[in-house]
C-alpha positions as CSV (number, residue, x, y, z in Angstrom):
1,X,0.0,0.0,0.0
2,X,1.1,3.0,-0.7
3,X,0.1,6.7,-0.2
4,X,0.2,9.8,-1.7
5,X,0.9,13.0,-0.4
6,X,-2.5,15.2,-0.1
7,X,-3.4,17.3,-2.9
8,X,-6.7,19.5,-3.2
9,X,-9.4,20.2,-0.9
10,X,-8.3,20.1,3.4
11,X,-10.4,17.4,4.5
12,X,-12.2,17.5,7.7
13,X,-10.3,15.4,10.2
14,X,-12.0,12.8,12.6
15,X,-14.4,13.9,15.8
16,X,-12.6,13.1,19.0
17,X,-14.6,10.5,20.0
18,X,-12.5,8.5,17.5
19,X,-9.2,9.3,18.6
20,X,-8.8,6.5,21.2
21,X,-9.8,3.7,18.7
22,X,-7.3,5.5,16.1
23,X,-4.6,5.5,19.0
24,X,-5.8,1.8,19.6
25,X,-5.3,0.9,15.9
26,X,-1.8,2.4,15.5
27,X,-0.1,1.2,18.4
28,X,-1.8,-2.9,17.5
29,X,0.3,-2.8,14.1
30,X,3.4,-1.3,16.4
31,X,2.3,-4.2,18.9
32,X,2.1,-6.9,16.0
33,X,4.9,-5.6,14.1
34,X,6.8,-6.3,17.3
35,X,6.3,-9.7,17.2
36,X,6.3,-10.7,13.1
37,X,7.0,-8.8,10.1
38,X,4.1,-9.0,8.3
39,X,0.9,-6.8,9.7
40,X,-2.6,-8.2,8.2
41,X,-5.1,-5.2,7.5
42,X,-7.4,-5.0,10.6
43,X,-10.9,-3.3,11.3
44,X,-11.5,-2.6,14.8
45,X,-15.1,-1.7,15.8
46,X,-17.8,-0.3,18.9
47,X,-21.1,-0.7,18.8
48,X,-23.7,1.7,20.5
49,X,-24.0,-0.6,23.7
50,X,-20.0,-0.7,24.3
51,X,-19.3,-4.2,22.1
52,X,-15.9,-4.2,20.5
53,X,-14.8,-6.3,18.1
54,X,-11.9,-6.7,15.9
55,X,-11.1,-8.5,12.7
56,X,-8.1,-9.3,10.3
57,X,-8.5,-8.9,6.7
58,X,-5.4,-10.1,5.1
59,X,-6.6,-9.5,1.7
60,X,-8.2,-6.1,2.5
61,X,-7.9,-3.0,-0.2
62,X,-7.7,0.2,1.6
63,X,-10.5,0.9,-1.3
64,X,-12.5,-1.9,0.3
65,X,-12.7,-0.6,3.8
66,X,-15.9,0.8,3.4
67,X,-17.2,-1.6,1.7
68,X,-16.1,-4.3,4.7
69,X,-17.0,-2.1,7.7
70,X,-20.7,-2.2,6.6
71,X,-20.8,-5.9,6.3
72,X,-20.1,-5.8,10.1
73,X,-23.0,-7.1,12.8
74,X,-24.5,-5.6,15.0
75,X,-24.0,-2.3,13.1
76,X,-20.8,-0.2,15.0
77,X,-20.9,3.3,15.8
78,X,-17.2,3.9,15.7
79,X,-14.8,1.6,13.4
80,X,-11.4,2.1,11.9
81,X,-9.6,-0.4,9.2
82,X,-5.4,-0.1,9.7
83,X,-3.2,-0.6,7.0
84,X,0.8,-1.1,6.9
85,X,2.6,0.5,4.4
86,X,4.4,3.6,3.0
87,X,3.5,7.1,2.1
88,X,5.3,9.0,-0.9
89,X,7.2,12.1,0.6
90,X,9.8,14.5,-0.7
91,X,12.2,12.5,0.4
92,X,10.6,9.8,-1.2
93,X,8.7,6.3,0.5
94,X,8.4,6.2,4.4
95,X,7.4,3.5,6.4
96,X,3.5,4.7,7.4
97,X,0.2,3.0,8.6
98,X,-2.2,4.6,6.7
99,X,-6.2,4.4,8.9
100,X,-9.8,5.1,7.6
101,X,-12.0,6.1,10.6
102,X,-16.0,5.7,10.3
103,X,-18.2,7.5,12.9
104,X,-22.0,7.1,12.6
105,X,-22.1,10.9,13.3
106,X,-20.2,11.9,10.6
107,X,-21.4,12.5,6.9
108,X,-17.6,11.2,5.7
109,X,-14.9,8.6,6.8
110,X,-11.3,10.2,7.4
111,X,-8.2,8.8,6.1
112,X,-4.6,9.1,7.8
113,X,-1.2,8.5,7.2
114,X,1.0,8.0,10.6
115,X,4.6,8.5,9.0
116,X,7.1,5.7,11.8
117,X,10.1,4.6,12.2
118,X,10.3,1.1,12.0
119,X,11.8,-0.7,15.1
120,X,13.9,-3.6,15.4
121,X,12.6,-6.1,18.5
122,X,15.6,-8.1,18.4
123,X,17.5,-4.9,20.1
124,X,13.8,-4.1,21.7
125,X,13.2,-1.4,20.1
126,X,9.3,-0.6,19.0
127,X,8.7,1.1,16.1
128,X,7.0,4.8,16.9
129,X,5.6,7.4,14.7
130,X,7.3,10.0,13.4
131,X,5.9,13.2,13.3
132,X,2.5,14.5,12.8
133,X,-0.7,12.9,11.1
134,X,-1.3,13.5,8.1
135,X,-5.3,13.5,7.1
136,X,-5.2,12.4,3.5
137,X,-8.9,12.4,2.3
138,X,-12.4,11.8,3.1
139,X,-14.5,9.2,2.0
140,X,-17.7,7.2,1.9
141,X,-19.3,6.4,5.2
142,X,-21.3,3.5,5.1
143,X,-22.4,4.4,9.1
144,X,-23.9,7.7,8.5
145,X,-27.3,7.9,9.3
């Protein structure tokens, strides 16, 4: 997967209530990327009532992630789908985990890009973001409404 660096429009960046489950879904590829080299795209989800849920999609598109978080059951109010890859930069490609959050009060999903620096657990050493987020783009929200 890999990223581009925003063009156009400044999209509208996710409420707060979905900042814990972003924060959640970033450090779990730091966490699994701890412990193997390969992180398989994950959708982590709440539901109204507190339920939380989380799924591997090894296969997953970041174009399918909208697609995929509506399939889930009971409906969630808050989900987000975390990808590992890299994000185009001046410099050119950095190690990033790109995120699509979904809030049922929001008319759009919001996509990130987490620039890291990639750690190396054989010295224990976690890999840690590097900078600031990027928000990339907005997109379809399949829990609106």
């Amino acid at each position: 997967m890999s990223t581009p660096t925003p063009t156009g429009p400044t999209p509208t960046p996710p409420g707060g209530e979905l900042l814990p489950l972003i924060s959640l879904a970033v450090e779990h590829v730091f966490d699994t990327l701890g412990r193997q080299s390969v992180f398989a795209p994950t959708i982590l989800a709440v539901t109204a009532d507190g339920q939380r849920g989380m799924w591997e999609h090894p296969d997953l598109e970041p174009e399918q992630a909208a697609a995929t978080v509506a399939t889930i059951s009971p409906r969630p109010t808050r989900a987000v789908a975390v990808f590992d890859g890299e994000i185009e930069t001046a410099d050119g490609p950095r190690p990033a985990v790109a995120v699509e959050a979904f809030d049922a009060a929001a008319l759009a999903s919001t996509r990130m890009v987490f620039p890291y620096l990639p750690g190396v657990a054989a010295a224990g050493i976690a890999a840690r973001v590097d900078g600031d987020p990027q928000v990339v783009a907005n997109g379809p929200n399949p829990l609106f409404g």
